[in-house]
N, CA, C and O atoms as a DFTB+ gen file, in Angstrom:
752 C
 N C O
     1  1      86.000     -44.882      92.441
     2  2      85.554     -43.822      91.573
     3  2      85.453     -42.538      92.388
     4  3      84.491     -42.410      93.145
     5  1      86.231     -41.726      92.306
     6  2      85.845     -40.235      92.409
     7  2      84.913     -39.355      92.045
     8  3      84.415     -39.251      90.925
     9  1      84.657     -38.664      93.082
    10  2      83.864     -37.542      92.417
    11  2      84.031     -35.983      92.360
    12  3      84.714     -35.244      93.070
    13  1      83.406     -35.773      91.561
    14  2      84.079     -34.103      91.315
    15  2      83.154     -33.306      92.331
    16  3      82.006     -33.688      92.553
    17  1      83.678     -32.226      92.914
    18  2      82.983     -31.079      93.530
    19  2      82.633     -29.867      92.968
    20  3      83.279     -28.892      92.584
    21  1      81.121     -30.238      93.019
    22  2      80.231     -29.336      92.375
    23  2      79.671     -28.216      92.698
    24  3      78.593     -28.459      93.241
    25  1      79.898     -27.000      92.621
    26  2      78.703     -25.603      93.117
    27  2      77.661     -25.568      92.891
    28  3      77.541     -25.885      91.708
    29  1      76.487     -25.309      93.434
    30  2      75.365     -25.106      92.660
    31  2      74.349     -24.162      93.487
    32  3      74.603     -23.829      94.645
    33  1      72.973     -23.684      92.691
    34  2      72.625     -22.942      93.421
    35  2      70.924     -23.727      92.757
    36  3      70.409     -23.969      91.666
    37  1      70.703     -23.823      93.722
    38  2      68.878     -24.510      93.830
    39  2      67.920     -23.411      93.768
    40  3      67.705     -22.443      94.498
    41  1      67.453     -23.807      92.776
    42  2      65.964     -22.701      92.723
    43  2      64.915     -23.597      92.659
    44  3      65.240     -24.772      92.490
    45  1      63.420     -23.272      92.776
    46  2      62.368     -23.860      92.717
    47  2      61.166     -23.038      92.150
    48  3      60.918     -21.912      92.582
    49  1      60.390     -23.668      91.118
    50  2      58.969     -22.595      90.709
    51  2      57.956     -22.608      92.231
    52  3      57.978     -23.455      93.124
    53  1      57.467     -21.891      92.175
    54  2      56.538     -21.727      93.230
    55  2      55.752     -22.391      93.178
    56  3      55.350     -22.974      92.172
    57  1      55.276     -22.471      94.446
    58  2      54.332     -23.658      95.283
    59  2      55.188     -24.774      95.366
    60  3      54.647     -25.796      95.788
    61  1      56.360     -24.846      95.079
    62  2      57.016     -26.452      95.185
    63  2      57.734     -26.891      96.695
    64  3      58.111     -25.980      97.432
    65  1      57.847     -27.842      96.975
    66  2      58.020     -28.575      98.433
    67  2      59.239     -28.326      98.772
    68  3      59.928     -28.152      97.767
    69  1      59.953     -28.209      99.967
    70  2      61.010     -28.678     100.373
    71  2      61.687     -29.872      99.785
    72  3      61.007     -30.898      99.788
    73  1      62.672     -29.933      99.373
    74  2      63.775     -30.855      98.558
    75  2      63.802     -31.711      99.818
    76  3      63.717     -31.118     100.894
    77  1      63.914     -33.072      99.807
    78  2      64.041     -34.257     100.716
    79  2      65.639     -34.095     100.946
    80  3      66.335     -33.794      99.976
    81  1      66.219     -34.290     102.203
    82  2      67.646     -34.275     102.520
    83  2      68.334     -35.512     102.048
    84  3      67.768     -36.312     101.303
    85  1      69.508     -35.665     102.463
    86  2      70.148     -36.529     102.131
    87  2      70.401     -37.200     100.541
    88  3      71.138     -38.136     100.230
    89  1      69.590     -36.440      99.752
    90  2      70.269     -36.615      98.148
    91  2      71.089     -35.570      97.923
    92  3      71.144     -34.432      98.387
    93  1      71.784     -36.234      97.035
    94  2      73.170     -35.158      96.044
    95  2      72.509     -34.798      94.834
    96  3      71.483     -35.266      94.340
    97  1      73.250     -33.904      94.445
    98  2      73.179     -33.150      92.815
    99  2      74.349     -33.486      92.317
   100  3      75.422     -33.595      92.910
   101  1      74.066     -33.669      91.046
   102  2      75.397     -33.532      90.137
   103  2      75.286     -32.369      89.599
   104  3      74.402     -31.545      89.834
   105  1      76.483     -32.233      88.608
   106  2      76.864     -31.062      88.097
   107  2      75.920     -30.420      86.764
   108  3      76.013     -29.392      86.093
   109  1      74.697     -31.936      86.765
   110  2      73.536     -31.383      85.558
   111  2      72.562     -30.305      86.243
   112  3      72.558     -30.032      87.444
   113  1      71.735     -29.743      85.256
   114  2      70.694     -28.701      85.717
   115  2      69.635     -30.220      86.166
   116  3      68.981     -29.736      87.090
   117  1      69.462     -30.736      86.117
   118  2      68.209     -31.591      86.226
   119  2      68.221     -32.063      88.093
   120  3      69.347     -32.138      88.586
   121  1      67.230     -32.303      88.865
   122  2      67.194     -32.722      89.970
   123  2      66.147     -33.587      90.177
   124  3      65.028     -33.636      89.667
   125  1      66.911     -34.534      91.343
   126  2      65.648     -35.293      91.376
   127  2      64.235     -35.107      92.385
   128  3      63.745     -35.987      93.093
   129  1      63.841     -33.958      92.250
   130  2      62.864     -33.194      92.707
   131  2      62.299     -32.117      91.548
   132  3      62.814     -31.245      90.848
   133  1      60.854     -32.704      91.750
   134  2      59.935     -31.999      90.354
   135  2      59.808     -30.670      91.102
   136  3      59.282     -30.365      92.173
   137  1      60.582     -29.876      90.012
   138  2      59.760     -28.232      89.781
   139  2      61.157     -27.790      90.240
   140  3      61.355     -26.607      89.964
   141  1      62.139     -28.367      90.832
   142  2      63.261     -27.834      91.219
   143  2      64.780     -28.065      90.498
   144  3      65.300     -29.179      90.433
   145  1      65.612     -26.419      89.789
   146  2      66.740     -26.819      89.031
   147  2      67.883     -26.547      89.928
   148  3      67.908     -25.922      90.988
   149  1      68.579     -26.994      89.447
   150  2      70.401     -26.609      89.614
   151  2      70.754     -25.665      88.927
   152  3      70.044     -25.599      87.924
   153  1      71.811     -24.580      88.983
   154  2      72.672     -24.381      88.195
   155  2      74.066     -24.373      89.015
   156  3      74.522     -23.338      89.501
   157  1      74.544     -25.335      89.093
   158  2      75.814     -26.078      89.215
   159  2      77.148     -25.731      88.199
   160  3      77.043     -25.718      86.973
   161  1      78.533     -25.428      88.995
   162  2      79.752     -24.895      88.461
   163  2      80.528     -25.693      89.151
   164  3      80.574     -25.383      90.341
   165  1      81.463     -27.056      88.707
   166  2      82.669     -27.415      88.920
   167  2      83.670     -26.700      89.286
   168  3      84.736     -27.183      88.906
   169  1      83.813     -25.222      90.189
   170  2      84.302     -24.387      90.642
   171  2      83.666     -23.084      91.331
   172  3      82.558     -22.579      91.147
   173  1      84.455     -22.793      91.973
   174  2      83.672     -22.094      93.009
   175  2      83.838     -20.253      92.448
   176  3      84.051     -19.256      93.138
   177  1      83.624     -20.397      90.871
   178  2      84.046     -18.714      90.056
   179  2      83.210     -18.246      90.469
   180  3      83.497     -17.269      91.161
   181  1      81.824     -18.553      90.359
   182  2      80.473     -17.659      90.670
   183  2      79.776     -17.536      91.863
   184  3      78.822     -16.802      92.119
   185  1      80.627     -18.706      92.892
   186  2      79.803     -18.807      94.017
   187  2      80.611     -18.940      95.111
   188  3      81.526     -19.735      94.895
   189  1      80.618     -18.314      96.536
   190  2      81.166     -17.921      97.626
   191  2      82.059     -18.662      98.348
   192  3      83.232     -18.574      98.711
   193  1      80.802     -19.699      98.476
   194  2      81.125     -21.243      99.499
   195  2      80.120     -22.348      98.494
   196  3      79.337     -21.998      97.612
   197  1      80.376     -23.526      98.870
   198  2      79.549     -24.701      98.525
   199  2      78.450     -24.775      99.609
   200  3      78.566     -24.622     100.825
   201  1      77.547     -25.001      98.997
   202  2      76.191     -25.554     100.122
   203  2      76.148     -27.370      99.822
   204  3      76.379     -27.939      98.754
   205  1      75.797     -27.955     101.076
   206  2      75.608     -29.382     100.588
   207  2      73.657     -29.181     100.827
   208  3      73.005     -28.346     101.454
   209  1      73.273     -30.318     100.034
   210  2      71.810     -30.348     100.307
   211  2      71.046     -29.900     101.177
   212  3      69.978     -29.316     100.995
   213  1      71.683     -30.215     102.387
   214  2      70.793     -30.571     103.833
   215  2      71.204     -28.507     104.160
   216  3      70.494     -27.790     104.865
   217  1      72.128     -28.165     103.620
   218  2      72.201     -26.876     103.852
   219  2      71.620     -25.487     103.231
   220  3      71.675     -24.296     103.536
   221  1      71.013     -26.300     102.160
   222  2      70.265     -25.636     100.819
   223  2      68.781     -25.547     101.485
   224  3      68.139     -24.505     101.621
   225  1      68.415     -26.712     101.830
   226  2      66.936     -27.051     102.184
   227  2      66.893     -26.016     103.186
   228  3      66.060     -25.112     103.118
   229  1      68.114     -26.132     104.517
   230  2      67.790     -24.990     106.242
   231  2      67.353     -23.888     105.187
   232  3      66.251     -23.347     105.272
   233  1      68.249     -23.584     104.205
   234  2      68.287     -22.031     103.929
   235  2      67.085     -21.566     103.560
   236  3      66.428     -20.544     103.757
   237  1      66.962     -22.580     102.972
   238  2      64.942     -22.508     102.010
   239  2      64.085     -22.233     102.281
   240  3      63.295     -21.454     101.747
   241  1      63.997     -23.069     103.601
   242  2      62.643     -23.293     104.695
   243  2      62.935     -22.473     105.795
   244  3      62.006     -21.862     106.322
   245  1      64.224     -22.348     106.280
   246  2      64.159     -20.948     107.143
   247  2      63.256     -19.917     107.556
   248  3      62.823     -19.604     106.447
   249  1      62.816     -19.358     108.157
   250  2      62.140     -17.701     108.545
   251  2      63.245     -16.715     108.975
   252  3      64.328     -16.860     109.544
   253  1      62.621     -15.742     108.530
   254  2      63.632     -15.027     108.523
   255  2      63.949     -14.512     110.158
   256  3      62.809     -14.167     110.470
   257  1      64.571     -14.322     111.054
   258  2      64.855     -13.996     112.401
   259  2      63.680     -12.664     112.522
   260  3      62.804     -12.856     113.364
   261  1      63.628     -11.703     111.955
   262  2      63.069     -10.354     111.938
   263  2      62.026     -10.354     110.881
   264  3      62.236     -11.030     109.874
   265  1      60.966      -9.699     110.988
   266  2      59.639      -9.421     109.603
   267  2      60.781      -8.302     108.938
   268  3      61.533      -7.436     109.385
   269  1      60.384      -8.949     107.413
   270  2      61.307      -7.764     106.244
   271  2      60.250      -7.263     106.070
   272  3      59.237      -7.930     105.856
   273  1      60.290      -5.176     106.164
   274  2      59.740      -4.652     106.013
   275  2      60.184      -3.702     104.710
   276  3      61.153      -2.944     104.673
   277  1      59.186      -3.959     103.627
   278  2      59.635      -3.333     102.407
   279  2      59.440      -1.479     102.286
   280  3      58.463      -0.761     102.499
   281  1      60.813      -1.179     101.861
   282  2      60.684       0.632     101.778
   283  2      61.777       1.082     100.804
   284  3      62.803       0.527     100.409
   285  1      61.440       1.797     100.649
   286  2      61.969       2.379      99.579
   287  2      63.429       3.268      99.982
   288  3      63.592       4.257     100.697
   289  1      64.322       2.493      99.236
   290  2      65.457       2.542      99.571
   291  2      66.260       4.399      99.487
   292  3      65.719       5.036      98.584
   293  1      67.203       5.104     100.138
   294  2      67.321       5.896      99.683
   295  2      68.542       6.759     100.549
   296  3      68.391       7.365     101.610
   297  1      69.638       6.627      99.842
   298  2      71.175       7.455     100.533
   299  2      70.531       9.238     100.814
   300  3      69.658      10.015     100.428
   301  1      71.428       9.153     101.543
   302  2      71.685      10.579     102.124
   303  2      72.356      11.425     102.849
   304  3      72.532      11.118     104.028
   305  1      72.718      12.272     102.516
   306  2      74.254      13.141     103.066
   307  2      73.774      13.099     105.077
   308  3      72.673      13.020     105.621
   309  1      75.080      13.188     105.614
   310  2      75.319      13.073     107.058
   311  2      74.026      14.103     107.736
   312  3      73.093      13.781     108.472
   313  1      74.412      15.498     107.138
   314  2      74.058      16.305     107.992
   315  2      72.533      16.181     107.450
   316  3      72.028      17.207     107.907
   317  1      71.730      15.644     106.883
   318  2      70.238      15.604     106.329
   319  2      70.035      14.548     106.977
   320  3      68.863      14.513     107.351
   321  1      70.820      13.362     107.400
   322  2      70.284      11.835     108.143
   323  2      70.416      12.670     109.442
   324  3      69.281      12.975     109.810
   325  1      71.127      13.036     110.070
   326  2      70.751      13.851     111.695
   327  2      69.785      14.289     111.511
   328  3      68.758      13.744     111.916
   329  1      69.782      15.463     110.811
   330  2      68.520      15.904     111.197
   331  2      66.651      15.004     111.115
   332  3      65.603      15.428     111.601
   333  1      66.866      13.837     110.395
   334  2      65.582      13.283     109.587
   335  2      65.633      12.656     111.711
   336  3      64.635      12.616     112.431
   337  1      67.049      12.292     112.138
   338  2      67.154      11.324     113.350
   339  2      66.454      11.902     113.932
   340  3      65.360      11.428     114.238
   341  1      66.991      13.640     114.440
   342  2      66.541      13.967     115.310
   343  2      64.922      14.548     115.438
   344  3      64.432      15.086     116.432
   345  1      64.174      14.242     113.980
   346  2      62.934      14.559     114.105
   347  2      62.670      16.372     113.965
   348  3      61.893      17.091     114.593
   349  1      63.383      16.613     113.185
   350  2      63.768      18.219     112.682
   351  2      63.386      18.272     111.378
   352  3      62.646      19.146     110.928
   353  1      63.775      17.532     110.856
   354  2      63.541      17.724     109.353
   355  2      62.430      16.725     108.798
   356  3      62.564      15.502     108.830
   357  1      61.559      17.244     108.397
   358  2      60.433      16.381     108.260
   359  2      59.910      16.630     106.907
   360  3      58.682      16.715     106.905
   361  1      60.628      16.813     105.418
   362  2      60.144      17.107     104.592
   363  2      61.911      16.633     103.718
   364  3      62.960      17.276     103.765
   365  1      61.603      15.210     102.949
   366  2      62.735      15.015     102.267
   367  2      62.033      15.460     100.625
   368  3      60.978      15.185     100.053
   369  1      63.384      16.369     100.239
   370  2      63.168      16.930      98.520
   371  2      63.485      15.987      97.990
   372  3      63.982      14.974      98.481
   373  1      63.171      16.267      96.675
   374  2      64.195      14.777      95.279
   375  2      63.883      15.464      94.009
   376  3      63.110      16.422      94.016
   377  1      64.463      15.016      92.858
   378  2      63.705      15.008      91.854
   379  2      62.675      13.920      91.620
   380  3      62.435      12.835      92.151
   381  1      62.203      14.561      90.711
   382  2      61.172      13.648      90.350
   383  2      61.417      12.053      89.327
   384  3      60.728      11.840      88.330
   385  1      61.970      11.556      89.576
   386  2      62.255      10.653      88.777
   387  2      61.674       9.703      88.533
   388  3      60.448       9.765      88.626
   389  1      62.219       8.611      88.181
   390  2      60.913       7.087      87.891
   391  2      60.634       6.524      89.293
   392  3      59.509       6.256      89.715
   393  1      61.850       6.368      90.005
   394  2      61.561       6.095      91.426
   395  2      60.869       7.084      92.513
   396  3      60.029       6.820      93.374
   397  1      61.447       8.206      92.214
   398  2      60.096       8.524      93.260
   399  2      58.422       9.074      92.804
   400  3      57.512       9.526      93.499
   401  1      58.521       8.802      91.359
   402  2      57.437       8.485      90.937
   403  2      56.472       7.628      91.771
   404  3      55.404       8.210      91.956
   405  1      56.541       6.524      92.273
   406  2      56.064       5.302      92.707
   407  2      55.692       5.656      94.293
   408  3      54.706       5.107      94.784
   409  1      56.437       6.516      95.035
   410  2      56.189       6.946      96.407
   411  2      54.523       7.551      96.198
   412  3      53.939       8.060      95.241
   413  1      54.055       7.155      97.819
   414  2      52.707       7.799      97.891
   415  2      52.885       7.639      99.307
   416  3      53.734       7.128     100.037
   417  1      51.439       8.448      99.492
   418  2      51.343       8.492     101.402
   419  2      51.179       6.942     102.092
   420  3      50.404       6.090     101.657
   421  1      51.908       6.803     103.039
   422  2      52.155       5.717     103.463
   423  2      52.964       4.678     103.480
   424  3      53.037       3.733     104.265
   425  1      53.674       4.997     102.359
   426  2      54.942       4.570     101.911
   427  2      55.831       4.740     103.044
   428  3      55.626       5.485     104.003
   429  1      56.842       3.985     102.856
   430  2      58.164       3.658     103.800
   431  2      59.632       3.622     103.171
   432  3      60.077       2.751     102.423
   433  1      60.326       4.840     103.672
   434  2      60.956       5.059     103.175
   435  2      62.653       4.956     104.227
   436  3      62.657       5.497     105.333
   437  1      63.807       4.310     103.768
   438  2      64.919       3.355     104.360
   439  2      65.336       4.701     104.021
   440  3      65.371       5.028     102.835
   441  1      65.728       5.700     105.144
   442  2      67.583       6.480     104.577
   443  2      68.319       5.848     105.548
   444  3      68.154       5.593     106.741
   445  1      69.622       5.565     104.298
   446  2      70.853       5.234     104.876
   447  2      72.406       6.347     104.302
   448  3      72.909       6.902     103.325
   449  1      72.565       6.097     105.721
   450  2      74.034       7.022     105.646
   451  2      75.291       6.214     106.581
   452  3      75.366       5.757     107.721
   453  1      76.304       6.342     105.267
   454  2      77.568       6.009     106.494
   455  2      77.535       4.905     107.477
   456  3      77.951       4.950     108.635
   457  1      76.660       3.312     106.499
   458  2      76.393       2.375     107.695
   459  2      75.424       2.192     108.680
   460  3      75.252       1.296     109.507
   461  1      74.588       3.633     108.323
   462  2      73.563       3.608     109.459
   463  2      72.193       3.580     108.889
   464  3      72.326       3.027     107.797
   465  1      71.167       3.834     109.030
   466  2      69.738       3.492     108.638
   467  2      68.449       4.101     109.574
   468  3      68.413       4.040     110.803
   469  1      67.670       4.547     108.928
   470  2      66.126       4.602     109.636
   471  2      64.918       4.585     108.850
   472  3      64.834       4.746     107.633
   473  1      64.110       4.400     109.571
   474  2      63.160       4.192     108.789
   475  2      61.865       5.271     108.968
   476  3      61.516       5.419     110.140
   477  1      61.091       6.060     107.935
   478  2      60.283       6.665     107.802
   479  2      59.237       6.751     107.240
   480  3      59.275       7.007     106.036
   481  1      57.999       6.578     107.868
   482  2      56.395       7.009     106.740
   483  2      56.583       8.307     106.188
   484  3      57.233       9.280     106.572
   485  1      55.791       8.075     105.101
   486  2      55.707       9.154     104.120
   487  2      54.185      10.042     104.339
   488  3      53.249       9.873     103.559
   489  1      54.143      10.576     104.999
   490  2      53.039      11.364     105.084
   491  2      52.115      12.504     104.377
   492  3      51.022      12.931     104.747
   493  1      52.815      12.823     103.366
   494  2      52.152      13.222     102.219
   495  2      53.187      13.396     100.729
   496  3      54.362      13.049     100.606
   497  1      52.504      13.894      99.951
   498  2      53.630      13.792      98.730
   499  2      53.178      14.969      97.851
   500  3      52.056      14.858      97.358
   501  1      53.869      16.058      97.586
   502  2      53.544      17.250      96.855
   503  2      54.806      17.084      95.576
   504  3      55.950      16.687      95.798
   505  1      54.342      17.433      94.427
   506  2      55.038      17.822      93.317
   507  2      55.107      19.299      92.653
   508  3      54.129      20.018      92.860
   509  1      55.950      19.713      92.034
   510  2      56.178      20.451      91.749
   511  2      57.612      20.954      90.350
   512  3      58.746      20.544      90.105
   513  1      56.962      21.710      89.936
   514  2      58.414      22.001      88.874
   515  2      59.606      22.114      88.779
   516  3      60.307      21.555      87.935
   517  1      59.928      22.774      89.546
   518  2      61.426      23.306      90.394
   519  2      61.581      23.509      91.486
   520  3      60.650      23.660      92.277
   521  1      62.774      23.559      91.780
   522  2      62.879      23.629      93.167
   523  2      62.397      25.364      93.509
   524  3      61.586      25.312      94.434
   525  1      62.533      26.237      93.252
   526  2      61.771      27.675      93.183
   527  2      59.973      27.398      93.881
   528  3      59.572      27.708      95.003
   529  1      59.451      26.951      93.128
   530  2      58.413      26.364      93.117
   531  2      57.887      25.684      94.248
   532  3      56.703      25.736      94.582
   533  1      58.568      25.196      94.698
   534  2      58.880      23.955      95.954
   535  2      59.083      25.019      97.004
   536  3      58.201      25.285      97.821
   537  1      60.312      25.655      96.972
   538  2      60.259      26.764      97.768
   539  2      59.016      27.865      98.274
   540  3      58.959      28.333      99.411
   541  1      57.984      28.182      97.101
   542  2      57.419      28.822      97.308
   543  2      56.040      28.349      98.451
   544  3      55.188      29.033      99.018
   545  1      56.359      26.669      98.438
   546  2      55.002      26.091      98.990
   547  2      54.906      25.506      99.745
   548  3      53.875      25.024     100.214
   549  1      56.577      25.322     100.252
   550  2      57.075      24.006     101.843
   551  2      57.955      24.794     102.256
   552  3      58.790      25.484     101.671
   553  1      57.580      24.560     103.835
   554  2      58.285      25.362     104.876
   555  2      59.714      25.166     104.175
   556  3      60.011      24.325     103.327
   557  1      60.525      26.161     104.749
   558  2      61.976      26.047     104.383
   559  2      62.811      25.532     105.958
   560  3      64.024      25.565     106.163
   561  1      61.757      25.088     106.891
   562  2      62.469      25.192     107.921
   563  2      62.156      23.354     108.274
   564  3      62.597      22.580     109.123
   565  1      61.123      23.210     107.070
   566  2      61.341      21.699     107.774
   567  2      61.650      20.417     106.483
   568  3      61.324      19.238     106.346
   569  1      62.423      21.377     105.720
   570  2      63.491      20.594     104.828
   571  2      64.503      20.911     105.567
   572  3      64.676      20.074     106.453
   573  1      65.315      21.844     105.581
   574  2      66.441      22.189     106.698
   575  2      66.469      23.276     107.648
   576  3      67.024      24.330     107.334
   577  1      65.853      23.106     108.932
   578  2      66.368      23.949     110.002
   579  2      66.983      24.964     110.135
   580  3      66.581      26.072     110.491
   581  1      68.408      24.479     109.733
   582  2      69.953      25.624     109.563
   583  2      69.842      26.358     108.732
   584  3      70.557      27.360     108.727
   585  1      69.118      26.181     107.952
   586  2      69.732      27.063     106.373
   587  2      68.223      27.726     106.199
   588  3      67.069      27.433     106.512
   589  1      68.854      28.691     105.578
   590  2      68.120      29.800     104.815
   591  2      67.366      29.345     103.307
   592  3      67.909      28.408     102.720
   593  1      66.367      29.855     102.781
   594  2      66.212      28.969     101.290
   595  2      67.178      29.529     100.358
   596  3      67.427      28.833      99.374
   597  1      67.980      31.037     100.510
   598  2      69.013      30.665      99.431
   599  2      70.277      29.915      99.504
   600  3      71.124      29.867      98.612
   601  1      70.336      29.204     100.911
   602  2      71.430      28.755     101.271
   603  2      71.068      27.477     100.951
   604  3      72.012      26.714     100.746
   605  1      69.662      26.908     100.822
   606  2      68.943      25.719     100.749
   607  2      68.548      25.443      99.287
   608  3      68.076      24.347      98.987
   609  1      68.721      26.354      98.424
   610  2      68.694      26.722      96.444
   611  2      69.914      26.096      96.252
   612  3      70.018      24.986      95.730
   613  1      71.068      26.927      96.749
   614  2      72.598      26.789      96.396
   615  2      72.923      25.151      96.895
   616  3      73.340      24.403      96.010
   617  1      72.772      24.681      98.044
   618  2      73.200      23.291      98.184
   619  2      72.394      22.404      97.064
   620  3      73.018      21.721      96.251
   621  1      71.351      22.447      97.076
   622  2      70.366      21.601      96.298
   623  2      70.707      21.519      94.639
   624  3      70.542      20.556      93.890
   625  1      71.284      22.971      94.302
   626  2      71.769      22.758      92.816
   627  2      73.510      22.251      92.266
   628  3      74.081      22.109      91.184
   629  1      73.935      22.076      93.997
   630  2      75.495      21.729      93.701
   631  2      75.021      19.871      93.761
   632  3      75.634      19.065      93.061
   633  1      74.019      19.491      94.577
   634  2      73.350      18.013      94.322
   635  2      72.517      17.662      92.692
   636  3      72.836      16.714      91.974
   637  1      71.573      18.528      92.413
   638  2      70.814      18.114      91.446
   639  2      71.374      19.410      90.002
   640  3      71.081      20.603      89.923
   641  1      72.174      18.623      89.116
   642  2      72.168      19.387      87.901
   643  2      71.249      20.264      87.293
   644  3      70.473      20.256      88.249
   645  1      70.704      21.008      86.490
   646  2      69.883      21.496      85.762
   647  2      68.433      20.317      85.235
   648  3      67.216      20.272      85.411
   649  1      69.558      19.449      84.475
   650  2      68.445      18.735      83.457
   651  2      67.947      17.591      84.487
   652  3      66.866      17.093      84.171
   653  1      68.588      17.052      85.746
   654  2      67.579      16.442      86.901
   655  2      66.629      17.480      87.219
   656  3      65.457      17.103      87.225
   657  1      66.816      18.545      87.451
   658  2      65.771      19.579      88.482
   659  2      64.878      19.702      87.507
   660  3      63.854      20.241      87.929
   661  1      64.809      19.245      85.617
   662  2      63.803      19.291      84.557
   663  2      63.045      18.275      84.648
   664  3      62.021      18.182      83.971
   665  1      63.459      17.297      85.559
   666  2      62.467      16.702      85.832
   667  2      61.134      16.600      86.857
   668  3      60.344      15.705      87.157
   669  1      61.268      17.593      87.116
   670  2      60.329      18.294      88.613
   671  2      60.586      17.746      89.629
   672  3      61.358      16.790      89.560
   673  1      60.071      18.118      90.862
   674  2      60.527      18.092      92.205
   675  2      59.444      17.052      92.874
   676  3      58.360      16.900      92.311
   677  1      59.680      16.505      93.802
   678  2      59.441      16.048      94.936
   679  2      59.078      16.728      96.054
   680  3      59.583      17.826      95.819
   681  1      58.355      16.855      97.487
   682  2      58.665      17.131      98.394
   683  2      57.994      16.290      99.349
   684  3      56.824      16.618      99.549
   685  1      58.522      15.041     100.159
   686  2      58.114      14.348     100.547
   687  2      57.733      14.509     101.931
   688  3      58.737      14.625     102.635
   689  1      56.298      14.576     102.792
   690  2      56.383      14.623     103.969
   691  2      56.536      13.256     104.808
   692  3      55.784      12.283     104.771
   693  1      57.707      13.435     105.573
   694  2      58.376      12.156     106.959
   695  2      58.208      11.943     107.754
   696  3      58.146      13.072     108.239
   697  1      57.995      11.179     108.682
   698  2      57.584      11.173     109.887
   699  2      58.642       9.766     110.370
   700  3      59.068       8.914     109.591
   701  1      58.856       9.821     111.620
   702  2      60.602       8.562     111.947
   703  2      58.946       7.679     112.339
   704  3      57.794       8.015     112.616
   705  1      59.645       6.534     112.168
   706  2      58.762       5.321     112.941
   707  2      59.973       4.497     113.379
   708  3      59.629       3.478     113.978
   709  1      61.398       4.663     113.239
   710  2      62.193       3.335     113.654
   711  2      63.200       4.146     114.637
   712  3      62.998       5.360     114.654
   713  1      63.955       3.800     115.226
   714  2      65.444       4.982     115.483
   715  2      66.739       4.751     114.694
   716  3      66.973       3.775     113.982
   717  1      67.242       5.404     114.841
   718  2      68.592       5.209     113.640
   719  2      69.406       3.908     114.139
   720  3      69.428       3.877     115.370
   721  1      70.036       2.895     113.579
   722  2      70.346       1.953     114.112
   723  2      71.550       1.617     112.677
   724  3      71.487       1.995     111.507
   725  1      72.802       0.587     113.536
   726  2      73.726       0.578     112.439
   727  2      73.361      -0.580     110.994
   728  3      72.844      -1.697     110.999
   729  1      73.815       0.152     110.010
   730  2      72.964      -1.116     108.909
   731  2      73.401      -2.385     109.588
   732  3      74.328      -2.803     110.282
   733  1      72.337      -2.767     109.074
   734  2      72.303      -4.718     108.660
   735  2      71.654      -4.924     110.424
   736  3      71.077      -6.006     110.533
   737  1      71.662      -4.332     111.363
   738  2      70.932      -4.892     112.718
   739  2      69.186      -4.263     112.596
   740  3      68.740      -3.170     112.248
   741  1      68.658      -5.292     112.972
   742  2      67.557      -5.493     113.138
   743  2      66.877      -5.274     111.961
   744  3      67.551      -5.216     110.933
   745  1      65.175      -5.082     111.870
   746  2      64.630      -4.457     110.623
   747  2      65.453      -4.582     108.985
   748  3      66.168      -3.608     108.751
   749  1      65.409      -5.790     107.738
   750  2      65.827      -5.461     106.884
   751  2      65.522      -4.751     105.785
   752  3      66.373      -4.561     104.917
């Protein structure tokens, strides 16, 4: 008797044990471990590689190599990640949106550019209407260095449309706590 090769991906409700090695799954949702399902595919459409049991369980019970430190994720043009690197620019703008709604002091905040990454506390958090507004009340020299604030108006409105900038402004104070390092090494 043959058997078919099955994909599957093991989940468990919380608080539940490590799955005992050396049993198989079939291709049903059911397992023979309470609190823990399958969802199993007779093909590999939805899923990468096959895991066998004993490879499901390492993955499970694992630690992670590095502490994951949670922050708030957030892209950013080349010449704004230098400067955040080199500890120049210490005041990231935004609109105000649902996400940076949620930022407050102390917060940790991931910019990544071009593969690369750092990490920053948030040291204070000012709002405001527009970017005008914003202008009138944060240095212009420690959002950007180089630029002038009408040179620092004009970039900011070729980034944020009209009806984003209606959603009021941001002005986040930064401070580096990590050094710039290429994504995916160290710190996730």
């Amino acid at each position: 008797m043959s058997r078919a090769k099955a994909f599957c991906l093991l989940t468990s409700n919380p608080g539940c044990s490590t799955p005992p090695s050396g049993q198989e799954l079939s291709t049903t949702t059911s397992t023979p471990w309470s609190g823990w399902s399958a969802n199993c595919s007779p093909t590999p459409k939805h899923f990468f590689r096959s895991f066998t049991v004993k490879e499901l369980g390492r993955l499970m019970t694992a630690r992670p190599t590095a502490p994951v430190v949670r922050a708030h994720e957030m892209g950013i043009y080349k010449r704004y990640f230098d400067l955040v690197a080199s500890g120049r620019k210490t005041t990231e703008i935004r609109v105000n949106d649902s996400s940076r709604k949620k930022i407050k002091v102390g917060s940790l905040i991931r910019f990544r550019c071009q593969g690369d990454q750092l990490l920053t506390r948030v040291t204070r958090v000012a709002r405001y209407a527009d970017f005008e507004e914003m202008f009138d009340h944060e240095s212009v020299a420690s959002v950007n260095p180089l630029a002038t604030r009408e040179e620092q108006l004009a970039n900011i409105r070729q980034i944020y449309p009209p009806e984003r900038e209606a959603l009021g402004v941001v002005a986040i104070g930064i401070e580096l706590i990590d050094p710039p390092r290429p994504h995916g090494v160290g710190v996730t």
